[in-house]
BASE-524660 format. One line per 2 residues: number of its first residue (from 1); their letters; for each residue x, y, z of C-alpha. Coordinates in Angstrom, 2 decimals. Layout:
BEGIN
NUM) a) X/Y/Z ~ ...
END
This chain:
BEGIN
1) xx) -1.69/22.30/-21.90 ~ -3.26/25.22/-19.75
3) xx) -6.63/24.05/-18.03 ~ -6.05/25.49/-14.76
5) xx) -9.46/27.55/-15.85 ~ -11.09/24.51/-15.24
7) xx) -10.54/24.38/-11.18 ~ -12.81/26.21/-9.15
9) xx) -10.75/26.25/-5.99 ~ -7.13/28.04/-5.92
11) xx) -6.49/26.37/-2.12 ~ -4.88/23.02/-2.75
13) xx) -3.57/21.48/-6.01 ~ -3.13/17.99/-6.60
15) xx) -0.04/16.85/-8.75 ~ 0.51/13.35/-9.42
17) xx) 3.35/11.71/-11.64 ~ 2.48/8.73/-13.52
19) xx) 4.78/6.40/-15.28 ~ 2.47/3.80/-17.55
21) xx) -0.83/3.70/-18.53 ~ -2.16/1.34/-16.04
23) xx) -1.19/4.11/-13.13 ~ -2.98/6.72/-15.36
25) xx) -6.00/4.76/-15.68 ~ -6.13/4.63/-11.83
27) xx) -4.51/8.22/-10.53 ~ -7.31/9.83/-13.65
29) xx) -10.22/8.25/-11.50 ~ -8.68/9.63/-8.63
31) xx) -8.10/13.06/-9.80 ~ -11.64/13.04/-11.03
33) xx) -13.12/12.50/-7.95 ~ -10.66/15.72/-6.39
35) xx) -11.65/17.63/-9.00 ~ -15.44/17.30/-8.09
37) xx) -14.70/17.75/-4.73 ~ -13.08/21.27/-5.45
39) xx) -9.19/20.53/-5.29 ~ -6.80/21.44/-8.45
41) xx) -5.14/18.42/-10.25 ~ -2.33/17.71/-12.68
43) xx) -0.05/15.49/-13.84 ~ 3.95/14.96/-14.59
45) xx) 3.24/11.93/-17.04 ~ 6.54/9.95/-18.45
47) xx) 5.29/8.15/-20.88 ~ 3.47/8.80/-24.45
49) xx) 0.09/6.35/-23.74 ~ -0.02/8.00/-20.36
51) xx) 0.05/11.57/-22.00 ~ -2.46/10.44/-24.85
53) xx) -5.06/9.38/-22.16 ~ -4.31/12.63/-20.12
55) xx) -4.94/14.74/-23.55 ~ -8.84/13.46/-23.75
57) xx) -9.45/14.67/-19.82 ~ -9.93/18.35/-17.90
59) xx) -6.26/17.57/-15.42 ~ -3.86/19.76/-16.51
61) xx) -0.65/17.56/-17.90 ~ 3.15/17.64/-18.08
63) xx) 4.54/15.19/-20.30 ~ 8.40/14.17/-20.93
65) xx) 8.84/11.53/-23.97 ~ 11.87/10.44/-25.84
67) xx) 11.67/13.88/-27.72 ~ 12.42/16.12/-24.44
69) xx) 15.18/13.37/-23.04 ~ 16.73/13.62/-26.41
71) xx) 16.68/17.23/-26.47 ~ 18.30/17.36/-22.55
73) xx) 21.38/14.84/-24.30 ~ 21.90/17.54/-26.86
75) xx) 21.82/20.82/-24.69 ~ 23.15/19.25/-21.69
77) xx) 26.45/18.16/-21.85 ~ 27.57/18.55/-18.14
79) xx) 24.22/17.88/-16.23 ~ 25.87/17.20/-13.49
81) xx) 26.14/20.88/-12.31 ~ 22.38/21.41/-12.85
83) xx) 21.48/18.28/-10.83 ~ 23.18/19.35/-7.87
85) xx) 21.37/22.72/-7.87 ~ 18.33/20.50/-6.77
87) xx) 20.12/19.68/-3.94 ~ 20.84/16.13/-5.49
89) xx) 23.76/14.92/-3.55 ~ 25.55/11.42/-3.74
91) xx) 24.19/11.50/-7.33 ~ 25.82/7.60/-7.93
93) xx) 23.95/6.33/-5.71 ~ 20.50/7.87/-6.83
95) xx) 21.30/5.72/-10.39 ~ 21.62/2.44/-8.46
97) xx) 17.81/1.30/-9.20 ~ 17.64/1.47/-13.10
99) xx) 21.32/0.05/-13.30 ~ 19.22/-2.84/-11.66
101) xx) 16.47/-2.95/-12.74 ~ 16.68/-1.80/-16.11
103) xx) 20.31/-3.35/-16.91 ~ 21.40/0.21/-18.29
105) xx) 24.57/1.16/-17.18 ~ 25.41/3.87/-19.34
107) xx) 25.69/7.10/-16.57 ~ 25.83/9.63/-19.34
109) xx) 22.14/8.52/-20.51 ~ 21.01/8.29/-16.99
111) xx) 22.08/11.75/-15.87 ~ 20.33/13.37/-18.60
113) xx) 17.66/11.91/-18.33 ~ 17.63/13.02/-14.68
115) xx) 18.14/16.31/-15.84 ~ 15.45/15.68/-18.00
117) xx) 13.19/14.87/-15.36 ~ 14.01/17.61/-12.98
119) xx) 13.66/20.40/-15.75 ~ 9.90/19.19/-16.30
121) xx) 8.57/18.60/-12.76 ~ 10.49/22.05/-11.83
123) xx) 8.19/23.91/-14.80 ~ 5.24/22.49/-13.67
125) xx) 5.75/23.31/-9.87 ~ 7.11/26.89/-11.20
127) xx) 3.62/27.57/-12.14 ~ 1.23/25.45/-10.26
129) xx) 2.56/27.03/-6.89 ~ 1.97/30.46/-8.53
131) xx) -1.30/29.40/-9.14 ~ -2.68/27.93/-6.00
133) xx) -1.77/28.62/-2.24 ~ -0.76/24.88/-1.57
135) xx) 0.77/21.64/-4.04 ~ 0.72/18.16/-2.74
137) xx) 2.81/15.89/-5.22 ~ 1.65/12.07/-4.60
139) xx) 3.47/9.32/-6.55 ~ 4.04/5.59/-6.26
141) xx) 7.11/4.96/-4.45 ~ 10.23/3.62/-6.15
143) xx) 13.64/4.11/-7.07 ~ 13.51/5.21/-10.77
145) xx) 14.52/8.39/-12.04 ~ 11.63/10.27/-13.33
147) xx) 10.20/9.43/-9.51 ~ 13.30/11.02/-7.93
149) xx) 13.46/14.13/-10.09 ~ 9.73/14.73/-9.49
151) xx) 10.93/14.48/-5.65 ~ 13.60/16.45/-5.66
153) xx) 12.02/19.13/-7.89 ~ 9.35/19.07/-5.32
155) xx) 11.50/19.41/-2.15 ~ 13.36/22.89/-4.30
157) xx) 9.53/24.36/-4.25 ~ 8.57/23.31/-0.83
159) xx) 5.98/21.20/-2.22 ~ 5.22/18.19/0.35
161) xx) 5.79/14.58/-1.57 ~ 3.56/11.97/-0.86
163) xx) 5.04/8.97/-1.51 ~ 2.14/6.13/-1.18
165) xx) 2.88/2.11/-0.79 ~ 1.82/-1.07/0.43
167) xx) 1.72/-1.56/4.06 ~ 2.02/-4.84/6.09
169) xx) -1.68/-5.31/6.26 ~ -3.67/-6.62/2.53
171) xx) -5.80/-3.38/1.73 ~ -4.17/-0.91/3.48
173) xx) -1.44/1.86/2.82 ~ 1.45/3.57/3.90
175) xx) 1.67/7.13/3.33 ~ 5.22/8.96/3.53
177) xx) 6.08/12.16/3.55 ~ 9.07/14.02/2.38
179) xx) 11.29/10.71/2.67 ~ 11.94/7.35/0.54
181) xx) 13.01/5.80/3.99 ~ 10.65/3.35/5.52
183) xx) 7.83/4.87/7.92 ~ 8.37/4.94/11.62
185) xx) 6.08/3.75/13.62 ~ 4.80/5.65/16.92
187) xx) 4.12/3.24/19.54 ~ 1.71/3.87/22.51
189) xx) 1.94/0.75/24.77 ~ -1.30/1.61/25.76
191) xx) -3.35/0.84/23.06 ~ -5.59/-2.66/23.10
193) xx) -6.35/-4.45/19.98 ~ -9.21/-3.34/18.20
195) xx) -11.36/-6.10/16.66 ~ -10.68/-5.43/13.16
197) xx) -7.12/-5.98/14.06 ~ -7.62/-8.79/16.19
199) xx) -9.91/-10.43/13.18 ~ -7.58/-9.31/10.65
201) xx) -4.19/-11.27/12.76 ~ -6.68/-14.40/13.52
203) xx) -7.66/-14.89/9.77 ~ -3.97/-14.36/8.76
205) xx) -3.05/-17.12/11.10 ~ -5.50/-19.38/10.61
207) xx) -5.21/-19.08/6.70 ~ -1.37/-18.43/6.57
209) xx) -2.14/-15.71/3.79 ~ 0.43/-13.65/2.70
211) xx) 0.32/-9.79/1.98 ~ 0.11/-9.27/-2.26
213) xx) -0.90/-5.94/-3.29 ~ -3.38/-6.55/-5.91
215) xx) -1.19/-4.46/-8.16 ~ 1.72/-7.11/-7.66
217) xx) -0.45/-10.38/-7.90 ~ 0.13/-11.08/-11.42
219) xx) 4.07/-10.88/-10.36 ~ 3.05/-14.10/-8.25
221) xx) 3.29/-16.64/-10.83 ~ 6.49/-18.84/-12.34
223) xx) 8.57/-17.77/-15.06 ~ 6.71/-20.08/-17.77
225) xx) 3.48/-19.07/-16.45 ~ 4.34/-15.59/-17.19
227) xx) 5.83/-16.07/-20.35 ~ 2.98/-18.01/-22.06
229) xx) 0.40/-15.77/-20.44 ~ -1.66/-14.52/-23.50
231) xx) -2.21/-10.85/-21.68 ~ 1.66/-10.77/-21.02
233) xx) 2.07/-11.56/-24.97 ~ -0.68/-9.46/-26.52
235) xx) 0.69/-6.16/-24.18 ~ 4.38/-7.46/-25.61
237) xx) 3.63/-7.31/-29.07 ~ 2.10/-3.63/-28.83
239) xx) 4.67/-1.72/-26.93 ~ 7.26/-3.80/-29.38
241) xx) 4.76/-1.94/-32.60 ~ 4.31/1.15/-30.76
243) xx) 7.53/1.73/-29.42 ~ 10.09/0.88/-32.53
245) xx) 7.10/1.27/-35.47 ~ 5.41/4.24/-34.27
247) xx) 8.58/5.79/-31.73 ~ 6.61/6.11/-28.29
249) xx) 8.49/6.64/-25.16 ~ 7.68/4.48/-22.42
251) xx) 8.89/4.60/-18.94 ~ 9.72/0.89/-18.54
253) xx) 10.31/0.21/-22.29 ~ 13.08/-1.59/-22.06
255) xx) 11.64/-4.77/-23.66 ~ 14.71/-6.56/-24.97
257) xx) 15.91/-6.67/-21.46 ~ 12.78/-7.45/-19.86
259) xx) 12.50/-10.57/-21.92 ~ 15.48/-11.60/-21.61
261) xx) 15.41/-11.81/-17.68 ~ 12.32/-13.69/-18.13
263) xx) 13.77/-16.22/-20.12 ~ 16.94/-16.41/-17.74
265) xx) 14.30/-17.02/-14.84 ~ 12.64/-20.00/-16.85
267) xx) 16.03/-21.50/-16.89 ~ 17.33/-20.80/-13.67
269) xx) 13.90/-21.92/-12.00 ~ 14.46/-25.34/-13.72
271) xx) 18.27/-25.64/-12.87 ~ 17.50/-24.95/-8.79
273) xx) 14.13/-27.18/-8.28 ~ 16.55/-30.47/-8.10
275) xx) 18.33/-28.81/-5.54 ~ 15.36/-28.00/-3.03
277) xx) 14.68/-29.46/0.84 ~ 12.15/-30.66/2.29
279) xx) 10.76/-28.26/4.76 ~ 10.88/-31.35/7.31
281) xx) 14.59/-32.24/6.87 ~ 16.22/-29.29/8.65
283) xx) 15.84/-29.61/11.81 ~ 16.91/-26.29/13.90
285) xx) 17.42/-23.24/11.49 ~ 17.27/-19.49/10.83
287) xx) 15.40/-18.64/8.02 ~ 16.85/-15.62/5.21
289) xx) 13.32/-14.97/2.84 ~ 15.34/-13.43/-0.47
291) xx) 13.99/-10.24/-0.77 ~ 13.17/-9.07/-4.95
293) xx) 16.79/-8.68/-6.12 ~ 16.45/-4.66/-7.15
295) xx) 13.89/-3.80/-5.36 ~ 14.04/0.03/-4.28
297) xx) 14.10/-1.55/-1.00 ~ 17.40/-2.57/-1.12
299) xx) 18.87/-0.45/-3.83 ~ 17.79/2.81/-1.83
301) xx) 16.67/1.68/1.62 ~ 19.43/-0.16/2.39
303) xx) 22.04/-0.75/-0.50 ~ 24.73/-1.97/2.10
305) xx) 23.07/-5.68/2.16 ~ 22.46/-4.98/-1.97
307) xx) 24.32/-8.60/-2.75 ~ 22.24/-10.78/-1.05
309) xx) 24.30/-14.25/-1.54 ~ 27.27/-12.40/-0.19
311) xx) 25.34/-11.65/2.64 ~ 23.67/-15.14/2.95
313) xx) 27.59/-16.50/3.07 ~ 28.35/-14.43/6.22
315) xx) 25.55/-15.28/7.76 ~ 26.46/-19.44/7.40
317) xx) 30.13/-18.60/8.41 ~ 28.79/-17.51/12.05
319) xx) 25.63/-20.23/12.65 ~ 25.85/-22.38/16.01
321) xx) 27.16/-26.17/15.04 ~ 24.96/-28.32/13.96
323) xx) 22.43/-25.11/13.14 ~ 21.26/-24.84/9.02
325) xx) 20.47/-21.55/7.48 ~ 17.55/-21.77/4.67
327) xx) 16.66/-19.36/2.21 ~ 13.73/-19.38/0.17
329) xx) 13.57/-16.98/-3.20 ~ 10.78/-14.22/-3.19
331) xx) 7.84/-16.03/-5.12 ~ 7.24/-13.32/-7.44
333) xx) 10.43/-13.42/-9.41 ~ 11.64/-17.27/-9.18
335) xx) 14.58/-17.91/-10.67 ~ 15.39/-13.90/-10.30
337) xx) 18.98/-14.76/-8.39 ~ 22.15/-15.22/-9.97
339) xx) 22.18/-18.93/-10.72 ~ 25.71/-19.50/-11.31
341) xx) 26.40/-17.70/-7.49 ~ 24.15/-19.58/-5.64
343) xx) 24.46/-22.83/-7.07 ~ 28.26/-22.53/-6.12
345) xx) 27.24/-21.17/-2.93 ~ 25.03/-24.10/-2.16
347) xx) 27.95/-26.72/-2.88 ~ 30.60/-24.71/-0.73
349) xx) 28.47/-24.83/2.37 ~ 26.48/-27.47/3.64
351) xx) 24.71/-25.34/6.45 ~ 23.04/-23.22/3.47
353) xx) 19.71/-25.03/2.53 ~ 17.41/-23.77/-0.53
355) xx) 13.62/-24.21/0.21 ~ 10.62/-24.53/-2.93
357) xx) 9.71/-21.15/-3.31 ~ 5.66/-22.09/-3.46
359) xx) 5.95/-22.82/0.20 ~ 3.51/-20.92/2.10
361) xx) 5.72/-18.66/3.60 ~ 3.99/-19.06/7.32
363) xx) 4.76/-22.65/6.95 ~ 8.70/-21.92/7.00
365) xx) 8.10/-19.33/9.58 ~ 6.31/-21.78/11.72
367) xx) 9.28/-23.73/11.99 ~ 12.28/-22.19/11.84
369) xx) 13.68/-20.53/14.85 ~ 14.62/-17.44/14.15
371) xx) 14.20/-15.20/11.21 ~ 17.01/-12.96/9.86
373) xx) 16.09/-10.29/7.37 ~ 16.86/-7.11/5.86
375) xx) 13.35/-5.25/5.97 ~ 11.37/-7.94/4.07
377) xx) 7.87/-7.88/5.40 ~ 8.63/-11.65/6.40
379) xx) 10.27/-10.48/8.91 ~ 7.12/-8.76/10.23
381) xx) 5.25/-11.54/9.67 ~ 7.73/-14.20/12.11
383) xx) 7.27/-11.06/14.68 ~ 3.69/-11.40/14.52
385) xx) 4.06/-15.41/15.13 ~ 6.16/-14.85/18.17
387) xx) 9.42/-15.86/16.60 ~ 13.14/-14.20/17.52
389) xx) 13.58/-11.76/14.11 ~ 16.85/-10.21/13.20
391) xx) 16.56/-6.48/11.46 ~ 19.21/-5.64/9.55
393) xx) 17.91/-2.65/7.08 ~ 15.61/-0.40/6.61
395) xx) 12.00/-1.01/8.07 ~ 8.56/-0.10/9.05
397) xx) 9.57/-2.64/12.29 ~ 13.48/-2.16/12.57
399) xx) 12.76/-0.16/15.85 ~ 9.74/-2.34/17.08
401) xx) 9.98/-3.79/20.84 ~ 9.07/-7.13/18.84
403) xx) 12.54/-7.73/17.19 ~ 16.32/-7.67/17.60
405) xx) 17.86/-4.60/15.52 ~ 20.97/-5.34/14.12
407) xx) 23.71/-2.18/13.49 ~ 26.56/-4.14/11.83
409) xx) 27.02/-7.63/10.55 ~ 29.66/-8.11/13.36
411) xx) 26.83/-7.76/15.88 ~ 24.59/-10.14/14.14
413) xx) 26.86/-12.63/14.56 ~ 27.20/-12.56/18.22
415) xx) 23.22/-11.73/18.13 ~ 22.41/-15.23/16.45
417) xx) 24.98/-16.88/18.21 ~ 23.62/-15.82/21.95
419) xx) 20.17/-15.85/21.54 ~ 18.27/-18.89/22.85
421) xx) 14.65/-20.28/20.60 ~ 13.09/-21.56/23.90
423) xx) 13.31/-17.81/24.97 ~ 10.74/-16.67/22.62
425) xx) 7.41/-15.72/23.80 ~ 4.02/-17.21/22.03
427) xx) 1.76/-14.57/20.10 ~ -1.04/-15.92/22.37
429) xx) 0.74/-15.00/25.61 ~ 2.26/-11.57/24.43
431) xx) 0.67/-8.41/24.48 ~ 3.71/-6.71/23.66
433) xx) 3.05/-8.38/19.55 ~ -0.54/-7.23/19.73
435) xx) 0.01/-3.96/20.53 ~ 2.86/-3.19/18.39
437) xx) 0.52/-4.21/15.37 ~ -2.66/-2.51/16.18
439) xx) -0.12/0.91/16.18 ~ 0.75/-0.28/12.35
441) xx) -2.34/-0.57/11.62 ~ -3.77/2.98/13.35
443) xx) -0.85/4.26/10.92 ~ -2.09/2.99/7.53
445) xx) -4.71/3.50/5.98 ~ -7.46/1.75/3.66
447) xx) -7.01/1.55/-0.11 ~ -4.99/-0.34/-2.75
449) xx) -3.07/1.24/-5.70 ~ -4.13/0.37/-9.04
451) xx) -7.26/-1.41/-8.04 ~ -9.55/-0.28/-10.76
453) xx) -13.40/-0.58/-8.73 ~ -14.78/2.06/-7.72
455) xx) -15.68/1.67/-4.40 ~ -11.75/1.67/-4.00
457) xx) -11.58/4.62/-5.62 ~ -13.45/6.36/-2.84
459) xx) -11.30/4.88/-0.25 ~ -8.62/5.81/-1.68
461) xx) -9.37/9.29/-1.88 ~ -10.66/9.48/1.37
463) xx) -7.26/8.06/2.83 ~ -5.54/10.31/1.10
465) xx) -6.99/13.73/2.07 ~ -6.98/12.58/5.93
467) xx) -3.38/12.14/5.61 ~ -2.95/15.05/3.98
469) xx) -5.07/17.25/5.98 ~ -3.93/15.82/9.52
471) xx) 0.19/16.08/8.00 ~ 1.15/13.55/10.82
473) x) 4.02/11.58/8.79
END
């Protein structure tokens, strides 16, 4: 759909890829506001209701339904040859996410639809570069295909990707560039706390309130909560019509499956509340917060610690005598583990305690002594209360003076083995903490994703072209 006409600035382009209509309906109110300021826009849109909306507005729009992924099965029979001119390597491992999340396992369908991907975000970066002297791609970030394509396709061109997510602090981002790893933070030792932070750390403390993107709050809510929830079953019933009545192609249309995870949550929610402790029962402990099994921050930032019961079971094998290990599952997907696992891995060791998952999670931290994690933002948050943390993964704070970085499972267990609780400094009395987080927070910036007002609208786009413009990622 040529309306590049309709841009009066050839400097800077604006390309964003959208995967459902409730991204559209934010990244279109976005665009708008770059297209009044004088920047180019489009979009790489993967889904039909996405490319309907984008139809009725002036952003210029690259769509890929079932049509186009059909077409890539049929013409494509060796992809893997035109995947690897991208510069794709270690393909395997780039399918890992929607094996996960999706449940589809078929690698012939996946690698076409890669393909797929690839072919349309390289046409639209063909021309758009032609067309303007700079492209800045900015997408969600996640592990599923279309999102990877559009990255790779990107990095072929020379385009800078932007990939944009939640950052430790409620209402503020994390921009990367160029990189699905986790951002590294710059530290200057000399910087004081500024008295947003210092408000921001206070209130957390005082209220024990945990980060939720407002995009991810509905998420926050049990299994039988979601099911019933008359939005959740009015939203079912249409992409069920549209999707097998009217053939639209949706991004995360895999409804069957989605259903049927919900419904294995229910259950497996109600077969592990008889087997929760009381918080007040353990005594010494570590603490291991589940992080969401599949979440791109495991099945791309750090894949090695993927199965985390297997990981849980090392961890109890090397605990001090007399020392408990408790684990708590991530309270937006309860019930998300594989029951039958940790039920047996529960009776085979005693040291491995299962906490209620509607615990405030500062309550756990509070008490335990140490906290081991993979890159779960509770492990940022037991940094910020002064408590010994073990990184294991892939994290904003792996590298912070704050927290023990772990290189190998062998060294973890000599690291929670040696280290000594009474040893750990109070957030009151350490500068060190303070200082770490006010650099976190100089290196996010304000906005939320998906947060339809528009007063966030114009933060958002605001945070966005001072990232862009200073390029300091």
């Amino acid at each position: 759909m040529e309306k590049s006409d309709l841009h009066p600035s050839r400097a800077k382009l604006f390309i964003f890829t959208t995967l459902a209509r409730y991204q559209t309906e934010f990244w279109v109110k976005v665009a708008d506001q770059l297209q009044a300021k004088g920047y180019g826009t489009a979009f790489i849109a993967f889904d039909d209701e996405s490319r309907e909306i984008l139809e009725n507005t002036d952003h210029l729009t690259y769509a890929l339904g079932k049509q186009e992924i059909d077409v890539e099965y049929r013409l494509n029979s060796e992809p893997l040859d035109y995947i690897e001119s991208f510069g794709v390597e270690n393909i395997h491992f780039w399918l890992g996410h929607e094996k996960s999340a999706f449940g589809l396992f078929d690698e012939k369908v996946q690698l076409n639809k890669l393909a797929a991907c690839l072919r349309l975000a390289d046409e639209a970066l063909s021309q758009l570069n032609s067309e303007f002297e700079s492209v800045e791609m900015i997408q969600e970030l996640g592990g599923f295909l279309s999102v990877i394509g559009s990255y790779f396709a990107a990095r072929k061109h020379k385009v800078n990707n932007w990939f944009v997510e939640p950052a430790f602090f409620r209402g503020r981002l994390f921009f990367l560039k160029n990189t699905f790893n986790a951002i590294k933070i710059s530290v200057d030792s000399t910087l004081r706390p500024s008295e947003e932070t210092d408000n921001y750390i206070n209130d957390t403390l005082s209220s024990g309130a945990i980060v939720i993107p407002i995009k991810d709050k509905h998420q926050y809510s049990k299994a039988f909560e979601k099911i019933m929830n008359t939005k959740n079953i009015k939203r079912f019933g249409e992409k069920l019509a549209k999707k097998y009545f009217l053939g639209r192609h949706f991004e995360f249309g895999h409804i069957r499956h989605h259903l049927f995870t919900h419904m294995k949550m229910l259950v497996n929610s109600a077969r592990l509340k008889k087997l929760y402790t009381d918080l007040n029962e353990l005594g010494d402990f570590l603490y291991y917060p589940l992080h969401v099994p599949g979440d791109m921050a495991l099945t791309l930032r750090s894949p090695e610690y993927f199965d985390q019961l297997a990981l849980i079971e090392y961890i109890a094998r090397n605990l001090k005598s007399g020392q408990i290990l408790a684990i708590k599952e991530h309270p937006a997907l309860i019930g998300s583990m594989n029951c039958s696992r940790l039920l047996q891995l529960l009776k085979e060791n005693q040291s491995i305690k299962l906490l209620n998952p509607e615990i405030n999670n500062f309550e756990v931290l509070k008490s335990c002594s140490a906290v081991v994690s993979v890159n779960s933002k509770s492990g940022a948050e037991g940094a910020l209360l002064g408590k010994a943390v073990f990184v294991l993964g892939d994290s904003f704070y792996k590298d912070a003076p704050i927290v023990s970085r772990v290189n190998s499972l062998k060294d973890l267990s000599t690291q929670i083995r040696c280290f000594d609780p009474c040893c750990t400094k109070n957030l009151q009395e350490n500068d060190v903490i303070k200082n770490y987080f006010e650099n976190v927070w100089r290196q996010s910036y304000p906005g939320e994703l998906y947060f339809l007002e528009q007063n966030n609208y114009d933060i958002f786009v605001a945070s966005l072209l001072a990232v862009v413009s200073c390029q300091c990622n």
